[in-house]
N, CA, C and O atoms as CSV, one atom per row, in Angstrom:
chain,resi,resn,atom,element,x,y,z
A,1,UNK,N,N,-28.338,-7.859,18.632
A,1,UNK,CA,C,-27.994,-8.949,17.750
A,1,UNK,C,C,-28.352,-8.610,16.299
A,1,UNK,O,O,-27.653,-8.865,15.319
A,2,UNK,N,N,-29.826,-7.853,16.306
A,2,UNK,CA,C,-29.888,-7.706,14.734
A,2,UNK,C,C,-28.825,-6.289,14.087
A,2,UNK,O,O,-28.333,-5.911,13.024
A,3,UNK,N,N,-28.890,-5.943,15.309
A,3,UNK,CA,C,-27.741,-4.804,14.973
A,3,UNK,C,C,-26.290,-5.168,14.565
A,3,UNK,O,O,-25.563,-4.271,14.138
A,4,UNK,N,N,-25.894,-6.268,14.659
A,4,UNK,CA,C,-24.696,-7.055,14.119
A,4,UNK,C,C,-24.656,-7.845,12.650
A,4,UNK,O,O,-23.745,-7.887,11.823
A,5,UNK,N,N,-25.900,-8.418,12.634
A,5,UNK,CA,C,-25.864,-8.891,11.502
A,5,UNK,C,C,-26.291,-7.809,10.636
A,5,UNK,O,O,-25.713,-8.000,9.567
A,6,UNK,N,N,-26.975,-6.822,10.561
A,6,UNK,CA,C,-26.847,-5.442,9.684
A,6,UNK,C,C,-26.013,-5.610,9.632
A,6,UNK,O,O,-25.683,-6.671,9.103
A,7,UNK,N,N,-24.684,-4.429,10.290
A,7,UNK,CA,C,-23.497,-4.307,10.224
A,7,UNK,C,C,-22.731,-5.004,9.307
A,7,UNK,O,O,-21.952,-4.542,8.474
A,8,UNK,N,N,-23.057,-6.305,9.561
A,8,UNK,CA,C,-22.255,-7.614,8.609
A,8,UNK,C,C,-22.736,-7.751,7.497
A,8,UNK,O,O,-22.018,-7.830,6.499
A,9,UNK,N,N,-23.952,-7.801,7.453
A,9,UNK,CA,C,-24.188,-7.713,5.979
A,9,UNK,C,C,-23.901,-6.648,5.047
A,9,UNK,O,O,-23.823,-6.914,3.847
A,10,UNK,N,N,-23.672,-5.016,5.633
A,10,UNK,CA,C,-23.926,-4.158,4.760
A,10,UNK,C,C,-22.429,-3.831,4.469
A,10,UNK,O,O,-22.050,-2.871,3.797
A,11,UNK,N,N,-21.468,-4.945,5.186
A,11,UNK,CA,C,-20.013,-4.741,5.169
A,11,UNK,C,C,-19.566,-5.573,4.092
A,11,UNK,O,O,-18.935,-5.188,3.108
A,12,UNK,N,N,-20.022,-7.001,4.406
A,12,UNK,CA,C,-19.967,-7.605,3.088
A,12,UNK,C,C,-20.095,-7.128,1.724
A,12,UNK,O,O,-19.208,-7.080,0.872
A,13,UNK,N,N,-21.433,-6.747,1.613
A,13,UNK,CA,C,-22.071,-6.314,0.471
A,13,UNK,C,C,-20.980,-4.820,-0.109
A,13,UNK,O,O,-20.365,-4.826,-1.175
A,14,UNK,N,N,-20.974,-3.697,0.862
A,14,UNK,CA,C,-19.846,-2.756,-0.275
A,14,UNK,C,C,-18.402,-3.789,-0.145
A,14,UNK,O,O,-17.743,-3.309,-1.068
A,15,UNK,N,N,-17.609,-4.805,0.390
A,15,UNK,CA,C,-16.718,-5.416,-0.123
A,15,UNK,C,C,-16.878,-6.012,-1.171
A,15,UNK,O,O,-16.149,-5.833,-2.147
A,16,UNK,N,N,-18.235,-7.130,-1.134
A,16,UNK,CA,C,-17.989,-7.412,-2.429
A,16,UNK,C,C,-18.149,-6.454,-3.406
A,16,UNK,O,O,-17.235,-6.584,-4.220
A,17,UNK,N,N,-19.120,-5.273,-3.791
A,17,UNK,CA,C,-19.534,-4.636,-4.757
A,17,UNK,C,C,-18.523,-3.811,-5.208
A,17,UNK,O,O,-18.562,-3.289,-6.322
A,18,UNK,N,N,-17.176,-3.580,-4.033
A,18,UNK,CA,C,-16.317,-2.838,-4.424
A,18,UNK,C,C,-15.083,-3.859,-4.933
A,18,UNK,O,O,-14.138,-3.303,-5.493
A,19,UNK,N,N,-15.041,-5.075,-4.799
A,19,UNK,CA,C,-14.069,-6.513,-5.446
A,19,UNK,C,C,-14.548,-6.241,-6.955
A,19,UNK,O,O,-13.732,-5.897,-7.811
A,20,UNK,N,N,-15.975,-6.419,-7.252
A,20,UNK,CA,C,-16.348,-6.701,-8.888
A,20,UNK,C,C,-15.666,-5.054,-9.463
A,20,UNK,O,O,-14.822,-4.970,-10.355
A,21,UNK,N,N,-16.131,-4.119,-8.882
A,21,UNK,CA,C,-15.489,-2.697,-9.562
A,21,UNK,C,C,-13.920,-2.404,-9.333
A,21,UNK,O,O,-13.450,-1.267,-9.348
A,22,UNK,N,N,-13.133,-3.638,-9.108
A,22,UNK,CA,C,-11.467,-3.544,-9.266
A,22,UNK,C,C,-11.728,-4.673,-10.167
A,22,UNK,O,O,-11.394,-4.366,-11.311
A,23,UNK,N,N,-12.228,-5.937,-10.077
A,23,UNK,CA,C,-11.926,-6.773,-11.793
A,23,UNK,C,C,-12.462,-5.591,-12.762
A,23,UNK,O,O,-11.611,-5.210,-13.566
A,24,UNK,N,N,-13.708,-4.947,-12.831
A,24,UNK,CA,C,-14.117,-4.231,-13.993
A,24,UNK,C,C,-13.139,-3.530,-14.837
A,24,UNK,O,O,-12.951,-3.512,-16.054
A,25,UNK,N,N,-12.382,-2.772,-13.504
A,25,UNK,CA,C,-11.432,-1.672,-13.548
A,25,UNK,C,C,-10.200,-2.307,-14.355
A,25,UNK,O,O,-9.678,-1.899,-15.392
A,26,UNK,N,N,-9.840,-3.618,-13.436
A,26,UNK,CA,C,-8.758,-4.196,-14.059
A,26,UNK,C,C,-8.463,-4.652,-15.590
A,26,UNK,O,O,-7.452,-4.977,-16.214
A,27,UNK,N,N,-9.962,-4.502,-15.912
A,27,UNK,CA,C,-9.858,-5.508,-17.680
A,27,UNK,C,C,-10.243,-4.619,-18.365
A,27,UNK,O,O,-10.200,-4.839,-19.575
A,28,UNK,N,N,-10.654,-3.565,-18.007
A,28,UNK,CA,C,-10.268,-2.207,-18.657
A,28,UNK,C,C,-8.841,-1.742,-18.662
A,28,UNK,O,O,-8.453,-1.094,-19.634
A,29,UNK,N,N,-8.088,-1.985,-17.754
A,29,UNK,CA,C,-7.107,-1.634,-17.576
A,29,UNK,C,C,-5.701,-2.790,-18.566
A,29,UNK,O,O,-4.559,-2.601,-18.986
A,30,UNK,N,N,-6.405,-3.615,-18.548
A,30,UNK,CA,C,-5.935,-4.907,-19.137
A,30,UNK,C,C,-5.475,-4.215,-20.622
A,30,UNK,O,O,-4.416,-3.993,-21.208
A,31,UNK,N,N,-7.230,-3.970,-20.916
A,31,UNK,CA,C,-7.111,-3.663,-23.049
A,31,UNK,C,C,-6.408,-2.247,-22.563
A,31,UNK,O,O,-5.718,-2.115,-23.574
A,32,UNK,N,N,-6.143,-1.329,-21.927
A,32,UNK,CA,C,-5.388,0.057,-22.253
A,32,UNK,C,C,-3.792,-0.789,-22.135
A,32,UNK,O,O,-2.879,-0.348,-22.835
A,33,UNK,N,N,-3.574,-1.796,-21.380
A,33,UNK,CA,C,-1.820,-1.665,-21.220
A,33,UNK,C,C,-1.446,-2.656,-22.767
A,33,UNK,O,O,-0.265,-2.837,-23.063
A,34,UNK,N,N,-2.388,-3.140,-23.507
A,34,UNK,CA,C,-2.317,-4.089,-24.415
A,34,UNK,C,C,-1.909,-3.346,-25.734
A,34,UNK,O,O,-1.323,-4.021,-26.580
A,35,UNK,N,N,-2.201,-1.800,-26.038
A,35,UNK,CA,C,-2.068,-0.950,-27.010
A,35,UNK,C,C,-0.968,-1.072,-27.220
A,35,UNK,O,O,-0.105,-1.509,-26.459
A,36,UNK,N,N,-0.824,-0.561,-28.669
A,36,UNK,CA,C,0.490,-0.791,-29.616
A,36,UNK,C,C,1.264,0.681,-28.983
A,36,UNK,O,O,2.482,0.855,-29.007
A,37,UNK,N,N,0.273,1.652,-28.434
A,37,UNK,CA,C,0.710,3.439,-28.646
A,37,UNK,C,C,1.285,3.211,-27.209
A,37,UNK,O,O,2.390,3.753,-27.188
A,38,UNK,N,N,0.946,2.521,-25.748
A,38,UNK,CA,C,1.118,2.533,-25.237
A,38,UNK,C,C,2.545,1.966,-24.768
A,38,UNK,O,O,3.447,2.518,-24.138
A,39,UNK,N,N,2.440,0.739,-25.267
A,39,UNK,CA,C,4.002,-0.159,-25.522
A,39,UNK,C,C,5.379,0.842,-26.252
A,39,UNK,O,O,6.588,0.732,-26.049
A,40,UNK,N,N,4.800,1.588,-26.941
A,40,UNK,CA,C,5.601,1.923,-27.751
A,40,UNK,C,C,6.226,3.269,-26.714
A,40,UNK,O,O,7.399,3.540,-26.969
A,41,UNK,N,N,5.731,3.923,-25.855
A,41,UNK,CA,C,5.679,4.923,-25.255
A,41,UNK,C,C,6.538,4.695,-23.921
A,41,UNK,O,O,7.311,5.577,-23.548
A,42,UNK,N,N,6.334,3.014,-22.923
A,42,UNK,CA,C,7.370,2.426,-22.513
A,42,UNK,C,C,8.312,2.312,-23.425
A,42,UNK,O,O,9.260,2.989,-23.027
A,43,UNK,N,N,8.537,1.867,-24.338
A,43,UNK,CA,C,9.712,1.194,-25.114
A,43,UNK,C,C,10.602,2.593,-25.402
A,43,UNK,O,O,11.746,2.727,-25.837
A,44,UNK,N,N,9.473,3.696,-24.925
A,44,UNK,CA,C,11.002,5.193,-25.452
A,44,UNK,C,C,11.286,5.623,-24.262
A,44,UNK,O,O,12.301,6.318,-24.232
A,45,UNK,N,N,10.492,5.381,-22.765
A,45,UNK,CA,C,11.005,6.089,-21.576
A,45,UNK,C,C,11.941,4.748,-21.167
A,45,UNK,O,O,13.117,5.081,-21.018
A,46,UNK,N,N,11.786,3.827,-21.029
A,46,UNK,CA,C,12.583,2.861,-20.008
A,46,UNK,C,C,13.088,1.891,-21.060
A,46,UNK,O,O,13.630,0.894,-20.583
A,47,UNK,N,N,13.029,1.960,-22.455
A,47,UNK,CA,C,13.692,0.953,-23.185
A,47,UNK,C,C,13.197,-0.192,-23.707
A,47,UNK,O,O,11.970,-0.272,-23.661
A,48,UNK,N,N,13.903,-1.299,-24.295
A,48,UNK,CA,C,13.280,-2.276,-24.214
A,48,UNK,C,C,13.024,-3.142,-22.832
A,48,UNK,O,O,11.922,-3.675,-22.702
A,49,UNK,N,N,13.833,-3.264,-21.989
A,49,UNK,CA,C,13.914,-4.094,-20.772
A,49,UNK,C,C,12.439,-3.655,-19.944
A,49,UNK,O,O,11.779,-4.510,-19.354
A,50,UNK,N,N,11.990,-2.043,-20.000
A,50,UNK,CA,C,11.284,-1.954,-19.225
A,50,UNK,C,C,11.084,-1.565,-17.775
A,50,UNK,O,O,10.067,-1.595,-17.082
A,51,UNK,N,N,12.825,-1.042,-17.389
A,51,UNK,CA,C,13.518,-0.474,-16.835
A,51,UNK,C,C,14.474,-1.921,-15.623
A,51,UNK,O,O,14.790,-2.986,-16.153
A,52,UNK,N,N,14.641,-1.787,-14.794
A,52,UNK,CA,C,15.474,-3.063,-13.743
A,52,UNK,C,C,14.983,-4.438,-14.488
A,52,UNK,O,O,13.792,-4.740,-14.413
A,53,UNK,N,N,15.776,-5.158,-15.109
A,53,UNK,CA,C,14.954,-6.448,-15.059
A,53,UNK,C,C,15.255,-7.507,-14.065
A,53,UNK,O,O,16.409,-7.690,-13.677
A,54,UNK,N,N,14.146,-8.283,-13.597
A,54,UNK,CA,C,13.599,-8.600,-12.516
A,54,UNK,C,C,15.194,-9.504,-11.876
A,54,UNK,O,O,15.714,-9.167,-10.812
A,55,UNK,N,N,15.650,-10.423,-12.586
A,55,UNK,CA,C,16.521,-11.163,-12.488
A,55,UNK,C,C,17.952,-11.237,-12.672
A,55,UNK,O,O,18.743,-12.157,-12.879
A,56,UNK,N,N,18.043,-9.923,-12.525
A,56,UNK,CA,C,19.586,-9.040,-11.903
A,56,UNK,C,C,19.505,-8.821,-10.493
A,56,UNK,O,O,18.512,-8.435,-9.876
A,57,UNK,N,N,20.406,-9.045,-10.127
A,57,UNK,CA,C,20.479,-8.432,-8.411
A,57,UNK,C,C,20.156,-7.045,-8.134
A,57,UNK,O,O,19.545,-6.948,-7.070
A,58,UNK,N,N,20.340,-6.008,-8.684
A,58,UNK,CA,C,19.672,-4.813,-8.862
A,58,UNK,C,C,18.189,-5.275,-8.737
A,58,UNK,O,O,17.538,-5.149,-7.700
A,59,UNK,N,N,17.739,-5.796,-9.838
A,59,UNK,CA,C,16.204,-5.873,-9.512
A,59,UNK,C,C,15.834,-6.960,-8.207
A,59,UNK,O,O,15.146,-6.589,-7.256
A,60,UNK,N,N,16.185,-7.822,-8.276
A,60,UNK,CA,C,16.211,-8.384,-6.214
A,60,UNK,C,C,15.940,-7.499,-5.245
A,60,UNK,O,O,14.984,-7.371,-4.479
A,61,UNK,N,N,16.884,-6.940,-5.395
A,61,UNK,CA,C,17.070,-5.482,-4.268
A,61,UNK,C,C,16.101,-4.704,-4.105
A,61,UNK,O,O,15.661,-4.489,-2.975
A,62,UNK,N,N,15.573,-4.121,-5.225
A,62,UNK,CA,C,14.778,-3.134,-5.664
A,62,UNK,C,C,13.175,-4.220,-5.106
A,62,UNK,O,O,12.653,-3.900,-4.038
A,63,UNK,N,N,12.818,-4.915,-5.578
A,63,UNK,CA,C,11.385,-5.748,-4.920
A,63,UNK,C,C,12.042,-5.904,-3.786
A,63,UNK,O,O,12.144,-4.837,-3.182
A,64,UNK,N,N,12.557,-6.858,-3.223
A,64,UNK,CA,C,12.931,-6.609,-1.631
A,64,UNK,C,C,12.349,-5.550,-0.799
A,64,UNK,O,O,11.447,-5.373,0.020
A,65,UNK,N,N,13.430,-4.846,-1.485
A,65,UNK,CA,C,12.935,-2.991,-0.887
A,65,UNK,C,C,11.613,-2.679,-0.694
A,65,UNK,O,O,11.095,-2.640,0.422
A,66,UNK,N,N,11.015,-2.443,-1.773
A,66,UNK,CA,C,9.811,-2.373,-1.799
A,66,UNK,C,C,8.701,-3.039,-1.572
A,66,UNK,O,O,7.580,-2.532,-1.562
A,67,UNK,N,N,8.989,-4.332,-1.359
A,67,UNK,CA,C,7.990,-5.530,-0.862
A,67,UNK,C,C,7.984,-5.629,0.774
A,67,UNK,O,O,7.028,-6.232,1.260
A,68,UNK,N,N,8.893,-5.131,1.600
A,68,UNK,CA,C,8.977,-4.822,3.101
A,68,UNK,C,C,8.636,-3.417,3.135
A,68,UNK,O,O,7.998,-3.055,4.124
A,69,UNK,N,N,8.936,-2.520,2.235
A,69,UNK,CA,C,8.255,-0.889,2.728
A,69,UNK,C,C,6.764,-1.225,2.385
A,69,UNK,O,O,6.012,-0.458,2.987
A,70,UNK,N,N,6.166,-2.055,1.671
A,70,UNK,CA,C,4.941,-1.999,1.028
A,70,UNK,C,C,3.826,-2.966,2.305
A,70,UNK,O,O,2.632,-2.762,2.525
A,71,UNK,N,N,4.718,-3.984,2.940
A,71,UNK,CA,C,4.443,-4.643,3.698
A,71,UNK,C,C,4.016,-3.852,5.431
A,71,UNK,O,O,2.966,-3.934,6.068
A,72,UNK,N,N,5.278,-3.144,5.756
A,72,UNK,CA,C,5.210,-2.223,6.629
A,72,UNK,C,C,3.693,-0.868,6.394
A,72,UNK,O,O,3.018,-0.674,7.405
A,73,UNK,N,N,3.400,-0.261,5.410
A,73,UNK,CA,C,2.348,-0.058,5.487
A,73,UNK,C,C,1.641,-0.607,5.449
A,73,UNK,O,O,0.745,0.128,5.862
A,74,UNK,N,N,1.061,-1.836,5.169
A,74,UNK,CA,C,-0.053,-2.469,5.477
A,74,UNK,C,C,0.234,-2.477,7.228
A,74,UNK,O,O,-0.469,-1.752,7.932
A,75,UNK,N,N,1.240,-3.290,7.808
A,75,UNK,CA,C,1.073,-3.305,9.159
A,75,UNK,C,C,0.166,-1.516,10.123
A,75,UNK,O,O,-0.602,-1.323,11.065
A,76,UNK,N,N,0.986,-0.575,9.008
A,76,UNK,CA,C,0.684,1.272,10.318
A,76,UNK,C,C,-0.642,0.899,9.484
A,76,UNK,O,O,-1.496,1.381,10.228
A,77,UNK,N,N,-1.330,0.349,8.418
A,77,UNK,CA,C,-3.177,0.725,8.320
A,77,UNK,C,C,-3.576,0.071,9.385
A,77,UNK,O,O,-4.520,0.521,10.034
A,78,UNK,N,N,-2.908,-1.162,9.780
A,78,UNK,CA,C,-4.140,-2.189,10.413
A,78,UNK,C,C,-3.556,-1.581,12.150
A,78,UNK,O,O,-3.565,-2.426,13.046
A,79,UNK,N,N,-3.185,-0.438,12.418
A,79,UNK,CA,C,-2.123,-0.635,13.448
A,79,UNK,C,C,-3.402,0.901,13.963
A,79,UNK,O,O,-3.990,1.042,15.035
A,80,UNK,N,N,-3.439,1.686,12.883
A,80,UNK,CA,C,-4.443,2.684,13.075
A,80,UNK,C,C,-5.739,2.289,13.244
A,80,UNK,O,O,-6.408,2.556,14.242
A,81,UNK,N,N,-6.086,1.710,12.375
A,81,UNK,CA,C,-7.929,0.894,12.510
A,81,UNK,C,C,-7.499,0.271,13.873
A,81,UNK,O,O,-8.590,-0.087,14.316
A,82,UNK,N,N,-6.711,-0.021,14.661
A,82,UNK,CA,C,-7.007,-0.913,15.814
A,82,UNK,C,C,-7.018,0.198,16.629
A,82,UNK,O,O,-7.924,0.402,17.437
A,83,UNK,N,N,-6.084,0.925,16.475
A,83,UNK,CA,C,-6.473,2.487,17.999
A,83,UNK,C,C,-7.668,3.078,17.701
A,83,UNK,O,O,-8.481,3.396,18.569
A,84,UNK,N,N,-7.919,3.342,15.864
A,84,UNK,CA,C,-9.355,4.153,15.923
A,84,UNK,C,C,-10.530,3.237,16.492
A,84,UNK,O,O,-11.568,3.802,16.837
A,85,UNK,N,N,-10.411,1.721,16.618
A,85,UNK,CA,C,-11.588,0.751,16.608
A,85,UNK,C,C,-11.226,0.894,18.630
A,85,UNK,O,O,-12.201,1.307,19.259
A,86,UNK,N,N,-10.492,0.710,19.119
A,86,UNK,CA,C,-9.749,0.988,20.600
A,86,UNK,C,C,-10.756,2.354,21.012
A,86,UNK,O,O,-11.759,2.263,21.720
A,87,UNK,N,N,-10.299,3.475,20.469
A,87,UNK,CA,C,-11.019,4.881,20.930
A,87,UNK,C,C,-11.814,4.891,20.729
A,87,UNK,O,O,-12.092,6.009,21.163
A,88,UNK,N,N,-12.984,4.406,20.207
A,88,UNK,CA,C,-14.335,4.211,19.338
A,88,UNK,C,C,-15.119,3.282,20.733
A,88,UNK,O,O,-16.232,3.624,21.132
A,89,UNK,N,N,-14.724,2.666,21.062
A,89,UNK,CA,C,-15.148,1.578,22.023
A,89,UNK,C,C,-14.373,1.932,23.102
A,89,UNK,O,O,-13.892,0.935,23.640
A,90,UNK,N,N,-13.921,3.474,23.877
A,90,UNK,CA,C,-13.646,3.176,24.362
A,90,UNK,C,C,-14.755,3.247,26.183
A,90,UNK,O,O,-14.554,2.746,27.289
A,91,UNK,N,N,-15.972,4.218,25.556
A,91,UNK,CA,C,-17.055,4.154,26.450
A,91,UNK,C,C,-16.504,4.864,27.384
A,91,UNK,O,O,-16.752,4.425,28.506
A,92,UNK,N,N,-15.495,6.300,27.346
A,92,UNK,CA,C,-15.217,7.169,28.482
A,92,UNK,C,C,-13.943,6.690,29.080
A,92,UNK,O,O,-13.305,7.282,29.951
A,93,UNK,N,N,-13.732,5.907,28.694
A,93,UNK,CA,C,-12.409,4.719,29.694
A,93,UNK,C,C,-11.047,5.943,29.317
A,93,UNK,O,O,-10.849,6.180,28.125
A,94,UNK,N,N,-10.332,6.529,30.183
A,94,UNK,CA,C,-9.265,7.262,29.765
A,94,UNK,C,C,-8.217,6.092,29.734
A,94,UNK,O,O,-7.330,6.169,28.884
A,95,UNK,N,N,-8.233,5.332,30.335
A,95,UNK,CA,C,-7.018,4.796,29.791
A,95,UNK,C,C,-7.270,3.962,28.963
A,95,UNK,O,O,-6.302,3.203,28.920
A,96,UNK,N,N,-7.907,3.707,28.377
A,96,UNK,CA,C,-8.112,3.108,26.974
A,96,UNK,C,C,-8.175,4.034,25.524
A,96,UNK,O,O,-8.106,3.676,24.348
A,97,UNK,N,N,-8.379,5.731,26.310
A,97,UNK,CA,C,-7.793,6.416,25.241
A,97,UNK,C,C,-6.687,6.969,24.923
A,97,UNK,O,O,-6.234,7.490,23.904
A,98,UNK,N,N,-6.169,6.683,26.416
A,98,UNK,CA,C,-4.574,6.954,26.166
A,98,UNK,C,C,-3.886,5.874,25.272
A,98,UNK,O,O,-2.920,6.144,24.558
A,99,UNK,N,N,-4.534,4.443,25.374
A,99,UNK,CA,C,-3.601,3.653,24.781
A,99,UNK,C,C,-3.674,4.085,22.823
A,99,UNK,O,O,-2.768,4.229,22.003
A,100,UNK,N,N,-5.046,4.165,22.710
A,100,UNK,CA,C,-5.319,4.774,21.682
A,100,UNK,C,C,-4.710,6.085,21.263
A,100,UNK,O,O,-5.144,6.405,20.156
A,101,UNK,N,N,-4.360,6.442,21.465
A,101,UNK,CA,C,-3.654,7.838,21.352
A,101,UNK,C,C,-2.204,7.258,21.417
A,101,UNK,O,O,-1.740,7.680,20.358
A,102,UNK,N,N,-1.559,6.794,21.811
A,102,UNK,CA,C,-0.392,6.147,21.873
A,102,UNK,C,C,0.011,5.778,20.620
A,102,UNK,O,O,0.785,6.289,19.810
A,103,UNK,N,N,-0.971,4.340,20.616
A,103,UNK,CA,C,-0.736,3.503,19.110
A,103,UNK,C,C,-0.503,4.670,18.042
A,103,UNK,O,O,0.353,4.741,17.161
A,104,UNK,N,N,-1.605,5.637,18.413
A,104,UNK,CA,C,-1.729,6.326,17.260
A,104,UNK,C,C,-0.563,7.480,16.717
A,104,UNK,O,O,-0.341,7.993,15.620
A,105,UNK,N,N,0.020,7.599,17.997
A,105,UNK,CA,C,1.309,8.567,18.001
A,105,UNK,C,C,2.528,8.007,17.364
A,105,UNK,O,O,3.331,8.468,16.553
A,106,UNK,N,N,2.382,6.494,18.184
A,106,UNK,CA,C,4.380,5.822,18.080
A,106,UNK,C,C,3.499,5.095,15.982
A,106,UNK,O,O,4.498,5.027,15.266
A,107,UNK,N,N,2.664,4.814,15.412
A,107,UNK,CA,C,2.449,4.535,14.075
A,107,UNK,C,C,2.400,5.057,13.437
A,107,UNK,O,O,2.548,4.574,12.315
A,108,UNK,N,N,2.140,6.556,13.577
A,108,UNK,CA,C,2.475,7.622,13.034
A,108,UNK,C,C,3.829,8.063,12.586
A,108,UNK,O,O,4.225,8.345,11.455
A,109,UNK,N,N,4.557,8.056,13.940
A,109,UNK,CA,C,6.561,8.355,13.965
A,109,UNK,C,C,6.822,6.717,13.274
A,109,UNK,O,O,7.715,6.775,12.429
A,110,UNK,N,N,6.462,5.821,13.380
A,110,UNK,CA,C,6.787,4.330,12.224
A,110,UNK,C,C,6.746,4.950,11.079
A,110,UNK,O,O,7.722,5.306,10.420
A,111,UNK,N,N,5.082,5.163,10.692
A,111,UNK,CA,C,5.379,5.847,9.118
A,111,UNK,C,C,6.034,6.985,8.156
A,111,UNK,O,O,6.479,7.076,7.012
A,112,UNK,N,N,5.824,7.803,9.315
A,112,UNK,CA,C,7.234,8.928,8.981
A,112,UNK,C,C,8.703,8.408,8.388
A,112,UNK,O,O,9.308,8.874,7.423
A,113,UNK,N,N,9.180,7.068,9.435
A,113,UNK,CA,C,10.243,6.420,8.957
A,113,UNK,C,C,10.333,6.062,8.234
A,113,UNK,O,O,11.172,6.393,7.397
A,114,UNK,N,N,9.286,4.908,8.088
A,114,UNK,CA,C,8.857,4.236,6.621
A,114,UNK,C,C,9.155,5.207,5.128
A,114,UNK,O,O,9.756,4.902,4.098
A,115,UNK,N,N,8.545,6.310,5.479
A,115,UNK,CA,C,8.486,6.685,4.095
A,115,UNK,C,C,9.442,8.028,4.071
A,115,UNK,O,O,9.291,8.999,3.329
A,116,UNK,N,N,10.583,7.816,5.185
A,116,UNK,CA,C,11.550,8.697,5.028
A,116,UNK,C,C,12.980,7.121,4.449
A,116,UNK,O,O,14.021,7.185,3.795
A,117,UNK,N,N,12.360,6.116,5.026
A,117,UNK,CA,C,13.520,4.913,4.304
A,117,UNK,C,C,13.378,4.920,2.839
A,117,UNK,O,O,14.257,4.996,1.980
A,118,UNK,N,N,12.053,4.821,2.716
A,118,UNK,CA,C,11.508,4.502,1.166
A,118,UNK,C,C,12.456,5.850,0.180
A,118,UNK,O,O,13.209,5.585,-0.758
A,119,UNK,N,N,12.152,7.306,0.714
A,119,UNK,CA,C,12.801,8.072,0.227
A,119,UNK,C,C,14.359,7.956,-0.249
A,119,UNK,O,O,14.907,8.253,-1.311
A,120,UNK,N,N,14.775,7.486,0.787
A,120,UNK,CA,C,16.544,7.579,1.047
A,120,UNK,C,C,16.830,6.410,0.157
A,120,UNK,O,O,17.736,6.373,-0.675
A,121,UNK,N,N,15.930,5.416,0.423
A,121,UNK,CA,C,16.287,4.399,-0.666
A,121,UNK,C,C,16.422,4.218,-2.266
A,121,UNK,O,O,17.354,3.703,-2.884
A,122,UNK,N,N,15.104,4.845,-2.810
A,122,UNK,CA,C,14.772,5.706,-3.947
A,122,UNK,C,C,15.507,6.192,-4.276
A,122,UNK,O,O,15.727,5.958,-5.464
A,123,UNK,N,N,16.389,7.124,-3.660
A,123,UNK,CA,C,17.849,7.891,-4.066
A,123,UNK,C,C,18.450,7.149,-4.347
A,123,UNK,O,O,18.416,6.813,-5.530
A,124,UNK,N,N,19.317,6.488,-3.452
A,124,UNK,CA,C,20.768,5.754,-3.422
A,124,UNK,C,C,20.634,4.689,-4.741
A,124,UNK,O,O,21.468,4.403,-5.601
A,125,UNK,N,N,19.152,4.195,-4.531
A,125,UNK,CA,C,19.472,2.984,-5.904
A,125,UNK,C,C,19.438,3.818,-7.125
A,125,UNK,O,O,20.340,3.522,-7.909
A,126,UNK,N,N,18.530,4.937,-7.580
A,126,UNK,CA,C,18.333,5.875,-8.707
A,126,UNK,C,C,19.802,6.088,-8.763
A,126,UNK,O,O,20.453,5.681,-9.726
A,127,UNK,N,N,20.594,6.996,-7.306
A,127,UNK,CA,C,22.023,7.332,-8.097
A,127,UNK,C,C,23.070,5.820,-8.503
A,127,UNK,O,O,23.894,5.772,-9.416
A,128,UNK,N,N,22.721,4.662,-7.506
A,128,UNK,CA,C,23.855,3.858,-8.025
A,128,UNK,C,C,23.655,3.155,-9.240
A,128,UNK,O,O,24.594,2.795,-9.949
A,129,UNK,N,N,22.162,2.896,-9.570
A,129,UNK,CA,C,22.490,1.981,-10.184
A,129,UNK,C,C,21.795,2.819,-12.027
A,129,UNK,O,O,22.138,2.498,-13.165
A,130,UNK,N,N,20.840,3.838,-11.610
A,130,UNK,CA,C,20.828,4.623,-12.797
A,130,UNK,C,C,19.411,4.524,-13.176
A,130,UNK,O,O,18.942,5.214,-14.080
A,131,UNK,N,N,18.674,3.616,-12.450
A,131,UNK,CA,C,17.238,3.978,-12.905
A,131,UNK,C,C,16.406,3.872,-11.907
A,131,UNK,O,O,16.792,3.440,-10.821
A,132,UNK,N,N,15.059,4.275,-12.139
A,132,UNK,CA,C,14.336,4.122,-10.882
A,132,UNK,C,C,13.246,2.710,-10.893
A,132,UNK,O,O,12.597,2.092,-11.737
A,133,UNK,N,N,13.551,2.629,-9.091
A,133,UNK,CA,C,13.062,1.058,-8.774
A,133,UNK,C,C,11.200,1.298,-8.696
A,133,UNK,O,O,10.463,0.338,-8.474
């Protein structure tokens, strides 16, 4: 039991400590995208627009796209942590490492797809529509 609440606490604690060092990161990141040198440096690669703007059907497409490929990896992380958390626990059990080994095979050939769609997609909109999403 105290061996759980360790665990929990020391899980908490680098989540939160690693939450405050992405705001830190972020408002640092904030004053660099705020620069005049920086704006100006978009404004010569992608224009004024900034490249797709959002509220063309081109740009629909393009978040779409990328908001289900972006979505789909989150599913193969949490899909791996469950076979590695599966094989981890599995206490000798072979067929509990086969299943683990499974997950871990057919999420693997998912992400291959994934990021052989993402590829193919990347193309076709770059050649049709002329810029990248």
């Amino acid at each position: 039991m105290f061996k759980k609440k360790l665990l929990s606490f020391i899980m908490l604690s680098i989540m939160t400590f690693s939450l405050a060092g992405v705001v830190n990161a972020q408002s640092g990141i904030d004053d660099i995208l705020t620069s005049d040198e920086l704006k100006k440096v978009s404004t010569d690669v992608y224009g004024e627009t900034g490249g797709i703007p959002k509220n063309t059907v081109q740009g629909i497409v393009v978040l779409v796209i990328n908001s289900i490929l972006s979505l789909l990896g989150v599913i193969f992380l949490i899909i791996i942590l469950y076979a590695g958390f599966l094989w981890m626990t599995a206490g000798g059990n072979d067929d509990q490492v086969g299943k683990a080994k499974k997950l871990m095979t057919n999420s693997i050939i998912g992400i291959v797809i994934i990021v052989g769609a993402y590829a193919i997609s990347y193309f076709v909109l770059d050649a049709l529509i002329g810029t990248q999403g």
